[in-house]
C-alpha positions in Angstrom: -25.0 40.1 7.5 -23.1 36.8 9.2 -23.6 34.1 8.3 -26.3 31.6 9.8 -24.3 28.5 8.6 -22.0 27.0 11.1 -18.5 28.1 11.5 -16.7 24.6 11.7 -14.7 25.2 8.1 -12.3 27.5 7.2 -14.0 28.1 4.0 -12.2 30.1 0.8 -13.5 33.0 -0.7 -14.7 30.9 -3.7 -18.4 29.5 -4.9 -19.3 27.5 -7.8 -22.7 27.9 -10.1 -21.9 24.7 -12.2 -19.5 21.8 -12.8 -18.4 20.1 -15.9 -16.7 16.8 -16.6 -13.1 17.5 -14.5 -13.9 21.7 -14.6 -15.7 23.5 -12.2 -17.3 27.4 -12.8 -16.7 30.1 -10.2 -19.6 32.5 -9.6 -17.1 35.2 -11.1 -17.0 32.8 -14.7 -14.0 31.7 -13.9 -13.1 28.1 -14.9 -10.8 25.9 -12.5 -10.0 22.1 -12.8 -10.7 20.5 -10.4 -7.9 18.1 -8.9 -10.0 17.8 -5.3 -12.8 16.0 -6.5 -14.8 16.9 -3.5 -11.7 15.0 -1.7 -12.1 12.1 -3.8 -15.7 12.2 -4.4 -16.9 12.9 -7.9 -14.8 10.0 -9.0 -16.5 10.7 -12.5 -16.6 14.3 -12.3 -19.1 16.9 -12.1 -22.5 15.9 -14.0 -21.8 12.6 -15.7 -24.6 12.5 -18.2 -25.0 8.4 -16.9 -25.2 9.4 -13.4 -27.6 12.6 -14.1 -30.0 10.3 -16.4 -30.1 7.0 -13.7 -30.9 10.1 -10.4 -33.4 12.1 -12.7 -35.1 9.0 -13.8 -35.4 7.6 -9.9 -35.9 11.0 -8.7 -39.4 10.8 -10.8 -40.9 7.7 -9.3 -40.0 6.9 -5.9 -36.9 8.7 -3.2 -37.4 7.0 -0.2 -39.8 4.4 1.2 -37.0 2.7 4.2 -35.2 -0.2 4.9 -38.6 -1.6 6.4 -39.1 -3.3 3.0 -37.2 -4.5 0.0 -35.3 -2.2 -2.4 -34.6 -4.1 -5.3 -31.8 -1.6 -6.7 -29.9 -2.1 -3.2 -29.8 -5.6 -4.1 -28.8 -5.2 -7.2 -25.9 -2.8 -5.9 -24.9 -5.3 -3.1 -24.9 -8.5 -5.4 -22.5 -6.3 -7.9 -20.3 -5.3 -5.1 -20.3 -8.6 -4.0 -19.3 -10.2 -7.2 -16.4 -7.9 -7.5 -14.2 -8.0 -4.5 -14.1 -10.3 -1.3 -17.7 -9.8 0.4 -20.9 -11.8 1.1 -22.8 -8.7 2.4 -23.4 -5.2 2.0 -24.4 -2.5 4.6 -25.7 0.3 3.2 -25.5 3.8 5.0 -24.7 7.6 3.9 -21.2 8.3 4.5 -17.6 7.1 5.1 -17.9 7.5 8.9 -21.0 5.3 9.0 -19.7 2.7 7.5 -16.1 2.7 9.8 -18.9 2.8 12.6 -20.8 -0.6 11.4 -17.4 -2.2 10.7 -16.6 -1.2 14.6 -19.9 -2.7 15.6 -19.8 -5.7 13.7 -16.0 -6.2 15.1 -17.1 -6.2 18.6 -20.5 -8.3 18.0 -18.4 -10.6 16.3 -16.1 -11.4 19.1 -19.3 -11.7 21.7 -20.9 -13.8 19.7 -17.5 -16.0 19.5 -17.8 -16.1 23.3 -15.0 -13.5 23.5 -16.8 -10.6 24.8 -13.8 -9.3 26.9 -12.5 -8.4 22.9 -13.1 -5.1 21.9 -9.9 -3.3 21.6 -9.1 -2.6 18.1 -5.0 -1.5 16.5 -4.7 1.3 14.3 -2.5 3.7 13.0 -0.4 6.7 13.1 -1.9 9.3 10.3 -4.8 7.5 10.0 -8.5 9.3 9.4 -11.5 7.6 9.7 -14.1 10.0 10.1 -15.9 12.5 12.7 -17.9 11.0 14.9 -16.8 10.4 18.4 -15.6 6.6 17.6 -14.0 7.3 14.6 -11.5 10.3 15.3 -10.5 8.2 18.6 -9.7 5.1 16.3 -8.1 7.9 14.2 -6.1 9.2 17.2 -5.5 12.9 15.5 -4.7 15.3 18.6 -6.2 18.2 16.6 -9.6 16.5 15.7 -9.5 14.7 19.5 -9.1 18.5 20.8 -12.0 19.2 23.3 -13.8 16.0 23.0 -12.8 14.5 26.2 -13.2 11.7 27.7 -11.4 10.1 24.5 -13.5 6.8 23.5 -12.0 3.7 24.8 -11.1 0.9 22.2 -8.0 2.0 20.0 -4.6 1.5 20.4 -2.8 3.2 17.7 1.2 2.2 16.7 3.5 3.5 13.6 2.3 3.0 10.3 4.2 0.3 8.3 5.3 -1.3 11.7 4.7 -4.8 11.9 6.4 -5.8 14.9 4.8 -2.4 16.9 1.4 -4.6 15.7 2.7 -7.5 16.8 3.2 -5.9 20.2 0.2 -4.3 20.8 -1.8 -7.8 19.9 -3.0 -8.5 23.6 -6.1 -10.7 25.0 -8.6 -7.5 24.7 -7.3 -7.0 20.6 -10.7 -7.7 18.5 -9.5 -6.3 15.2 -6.9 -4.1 13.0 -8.4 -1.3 11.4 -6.2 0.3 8.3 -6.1 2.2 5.2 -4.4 0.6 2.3 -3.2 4.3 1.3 -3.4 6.7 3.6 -5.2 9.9 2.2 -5.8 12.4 5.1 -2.2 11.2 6.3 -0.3 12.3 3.5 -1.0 9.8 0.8 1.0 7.6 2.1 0.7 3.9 0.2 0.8 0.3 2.7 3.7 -1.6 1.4 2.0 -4.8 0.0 4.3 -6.9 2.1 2.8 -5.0 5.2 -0.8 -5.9 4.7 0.1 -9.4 4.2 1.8 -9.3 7.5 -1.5 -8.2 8.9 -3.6 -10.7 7.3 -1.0 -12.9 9.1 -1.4 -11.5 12.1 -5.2 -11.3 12.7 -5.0 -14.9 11.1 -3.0 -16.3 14.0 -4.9 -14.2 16.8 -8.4 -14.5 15.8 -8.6 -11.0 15.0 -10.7 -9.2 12.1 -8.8 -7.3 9.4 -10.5 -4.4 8.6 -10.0 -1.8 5.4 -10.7 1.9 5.2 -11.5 2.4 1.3 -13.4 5.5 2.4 -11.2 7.5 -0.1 -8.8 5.0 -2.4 -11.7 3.0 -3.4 -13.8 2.8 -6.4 -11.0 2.8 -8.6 -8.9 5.2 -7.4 -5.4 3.4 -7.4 -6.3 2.0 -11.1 -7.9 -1.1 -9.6 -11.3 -1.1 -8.1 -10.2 -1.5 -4.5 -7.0 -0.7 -3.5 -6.0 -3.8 -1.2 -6.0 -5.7 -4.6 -3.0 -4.2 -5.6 -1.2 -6.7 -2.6 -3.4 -9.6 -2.8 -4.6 -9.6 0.6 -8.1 -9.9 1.7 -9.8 -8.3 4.2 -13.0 -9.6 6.6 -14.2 -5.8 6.8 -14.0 -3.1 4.5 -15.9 0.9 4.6 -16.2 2.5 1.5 -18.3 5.4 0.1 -16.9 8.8 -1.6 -16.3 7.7 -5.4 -19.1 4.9 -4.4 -21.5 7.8 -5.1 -19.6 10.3 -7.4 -21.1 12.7 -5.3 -24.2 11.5 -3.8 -23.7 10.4 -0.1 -23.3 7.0 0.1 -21.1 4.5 2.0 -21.0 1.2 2.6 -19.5 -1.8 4.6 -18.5 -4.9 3.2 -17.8 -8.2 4.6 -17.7 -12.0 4.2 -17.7 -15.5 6.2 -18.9 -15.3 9.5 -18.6 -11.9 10.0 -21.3 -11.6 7.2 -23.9 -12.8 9.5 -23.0 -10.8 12.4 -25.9 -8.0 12.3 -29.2 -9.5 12.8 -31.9 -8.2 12.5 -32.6 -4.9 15.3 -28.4 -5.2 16.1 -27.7 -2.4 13.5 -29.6 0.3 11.3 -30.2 3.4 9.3 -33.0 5.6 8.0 -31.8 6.8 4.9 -29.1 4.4 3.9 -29.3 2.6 0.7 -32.6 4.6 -0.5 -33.7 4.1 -4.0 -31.8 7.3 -5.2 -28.6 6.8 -3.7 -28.8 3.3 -5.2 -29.8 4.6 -9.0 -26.7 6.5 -8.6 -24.1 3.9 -7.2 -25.2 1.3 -9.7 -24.9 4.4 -12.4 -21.3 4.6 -11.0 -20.6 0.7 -11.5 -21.6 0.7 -14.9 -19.0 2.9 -15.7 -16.1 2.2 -13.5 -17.0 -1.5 -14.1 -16.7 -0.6 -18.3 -14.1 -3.2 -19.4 -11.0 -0.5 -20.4 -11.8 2.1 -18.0 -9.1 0.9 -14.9 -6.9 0.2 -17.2 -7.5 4.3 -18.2 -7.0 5.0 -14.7 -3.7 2.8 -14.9 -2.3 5.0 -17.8 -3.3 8.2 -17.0 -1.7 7.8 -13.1 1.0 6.3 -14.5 2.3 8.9 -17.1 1.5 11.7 -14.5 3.2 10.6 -12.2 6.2 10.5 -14.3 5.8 14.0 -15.1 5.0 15.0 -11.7 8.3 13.3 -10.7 10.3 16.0 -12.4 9.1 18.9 -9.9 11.7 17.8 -7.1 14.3 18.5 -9.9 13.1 21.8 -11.1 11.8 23.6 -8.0 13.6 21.9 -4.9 12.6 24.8 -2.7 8.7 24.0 -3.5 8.5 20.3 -3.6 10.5 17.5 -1.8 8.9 14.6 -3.4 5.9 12.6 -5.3 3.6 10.3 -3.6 0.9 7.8 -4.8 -0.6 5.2 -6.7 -3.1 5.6 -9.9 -4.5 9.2 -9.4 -4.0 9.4 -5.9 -1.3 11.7 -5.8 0.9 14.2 -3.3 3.6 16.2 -3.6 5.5 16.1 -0.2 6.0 20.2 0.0 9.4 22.2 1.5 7.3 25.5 1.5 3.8 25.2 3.9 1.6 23.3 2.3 -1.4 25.5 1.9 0.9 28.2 0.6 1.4 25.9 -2.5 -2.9 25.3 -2.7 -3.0 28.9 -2.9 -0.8 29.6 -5.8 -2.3 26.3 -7.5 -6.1 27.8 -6.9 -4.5 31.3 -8.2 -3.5 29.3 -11.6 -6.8 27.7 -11.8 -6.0 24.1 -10.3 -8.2 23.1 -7.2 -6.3 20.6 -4.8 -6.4 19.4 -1.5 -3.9 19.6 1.5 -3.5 16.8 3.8 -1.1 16.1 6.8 2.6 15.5 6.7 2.5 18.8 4.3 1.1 17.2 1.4 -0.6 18.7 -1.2 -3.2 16.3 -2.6 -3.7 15.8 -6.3 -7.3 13.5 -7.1 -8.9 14.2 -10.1 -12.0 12.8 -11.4 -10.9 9.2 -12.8 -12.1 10.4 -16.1 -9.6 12.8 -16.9 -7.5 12.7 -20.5 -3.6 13.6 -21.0 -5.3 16.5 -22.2 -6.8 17.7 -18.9 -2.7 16.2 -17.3 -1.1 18.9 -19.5 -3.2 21.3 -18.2 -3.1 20.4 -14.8 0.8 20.1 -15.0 0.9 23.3 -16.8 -0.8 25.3 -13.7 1.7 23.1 -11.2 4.5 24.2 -12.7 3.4 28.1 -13.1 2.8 27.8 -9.0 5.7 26.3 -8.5 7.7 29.1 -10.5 5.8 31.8 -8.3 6.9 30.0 -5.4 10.3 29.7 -6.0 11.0 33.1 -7.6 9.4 34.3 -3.3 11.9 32.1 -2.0 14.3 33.7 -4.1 
């Protein structure tokens, strides 16, 4: 019997009954690590005891009662997002695509209320993904997810990443905002020279524009600090985040400061489900532990000496992989054979990764992991890799 769900992913042959810490259990028993993450989701892998006890214990007095009245944990989850990065506010919603579509809202209601309504043009980039909806893969500009959604939505002009003078060029009277990821996931894990986002924050700076971040997938510690933009200095008016925000309950969020902070007033903006009490037990479970004093610095050490390990594979199997990509543990190997080829062999040794454009394979653990859980994960790249290259043989 087919079936009824809807054919829109080209799903593997593969189910899981339970997950563990970094490991996940196939129906058949078998154990895989897991070095997807849910594509950077379960940031503290599957069934954190601190995440299971904060839903169960908010699951047994109250799930949802709507954004028509207070919800004292969303407070408490905006004033500690707050506190540790750049913003005044916090929009809560339910996914990473909501919260590029508030940012893209607040951009344009920003500008009218500036008296610059003829401002609504926004400059993003080559590689870029920034969700589904209709808004988001046009700001995304990805021919294969624009396929058959015609007419394209109006609003983005999209120039080479890294470019700063293409930017510079594509700044016209209509340019509201610049809309960028510090690392590019979807793109290839491809990492925004610091001195690139300072030239942005330059930019928007002399043109009255908004800077905006897509942290959808390197946030919440990812790169080994909490937000990725840290890592240059620069400071953004807008940023979307969500993924590790919820380590695996939906959430997302927009942040924002200055005047862009009051933007949204009341009826301008909304959402039914965002920020209920049980997604905001969880993402305040997820702060206490990412917020832990030692626990970046973990995330520091453990992308660090992977990397360096990771960085032998060019040497030893230069038929299979061309190079190493990344910050923290948000890594890629830049493949010579096709991409999904090398996912295969890596699910057939028992590592679970991710592919991603420009013929990367993606490597994001759960931020948890030990060199423990790094040997093995290294072990099972280079018995793939040796499959590999004894084909190409």
């Amino acid at each position: 019997m087919a079936s009824a769900v809807m054919q829109n992913y080209r799903r593997l042959d593969l189910a899981f009954q339970r997950g563990e810490g970094p490991w996940l259990f196939a129906e058949d028993g078998r154990r895989y690590l897991d070095f997807g993450a849910g594509i950077a989701v379960t940031g503290l892998g599957h069934c954190h005891p601190h995440l299971v006890a904060a839903l169960t214990r908010q699951a047994e007095t109250l799930w949802h009662c709507s954004n028509l009245y207070r919800i004292p944990e969303q407070e408490r989850l905006a004033s500690r997002l707050a506190s540790a990065s750049f913003a005044d506010a916090v929009f809560f919603c339910n996914s990473g695509a909501e919260a590029i579509e508030c940012g893209l809202k607040l951009v344009r209601k920003y500008q009218d209320d500036a008296g610059r309504p003829e401002r609504y043009r926004v400059i993003t980039f080559a590689g870029a993904f920034h969700g589904r909806t209709l808004a988001t893969i046009a700001a995304g500009g990805s021919a294969n997810a624009l396929a058959g959604f015609d007419p394209v939505v109006d609003g983005f002009d999209q120039v080479p990443f890294g470019d700063l003078d293409a930017v510079r060029t594509a700044v016209g009277e209509r340019t509201a905002a610049i809309l960028v990821e510090p690392v590019q996931g979807e793109g290839g894990i491809r990492v925004a020279d610091p001195a690139f986002l300072q030239g942005l924050r330059a930019v928007a700076d002399g043109a009255g524009l908004i800077l905006m971040f897509d942290e959808v997938q390197c946030g919440i510690g990812r790169t080994g600090r909490l937000f990725a933009h840290q890592w240059s200095g620069v400071v953004p008016d807008v940023m979307a985040v969500a993924k590790g925000l919820g380590g695996g309950f939906p959430i997302g969020a927009c942040l924002t400061a200055g005047q862009a902070a009051r933007t949204l007033t009341p009826g301008s903006h909304g959402t039914t489900f965002g920020g209920n009490p049980l997604a905001m037990a969880v993402g305040n479970a997820v702060l206490d532990v990412v917020l832990a004093p030692g626990f970046l610095d973990h995330v520091r050490r453990t992308g660090e000496v992977l990397r360096a390990q990771l960085e032998r594979l060019p040497a030893h199997y230069p038929g299979v992989v061309a190079e190493v990509r990344g910050i923290g543990l948000m890594l890629g190997l830049k493949c010579v054979v096709e991409n999904r080829r090398l996912v295969a062999a890596l699910m057939d040794a028992g590592l679970l990764t991710v592919p991603a454009s420009d013929n990367v394979v993606r490597l994001l653990p759960a931020l948890i992991i030990d060199q423990e859980h790094a040997d093995a994960a290294l072990e099972r790249i280079h018995q793939a890799c040796a499959v590999l290259a004894d084909k190409a043989a």
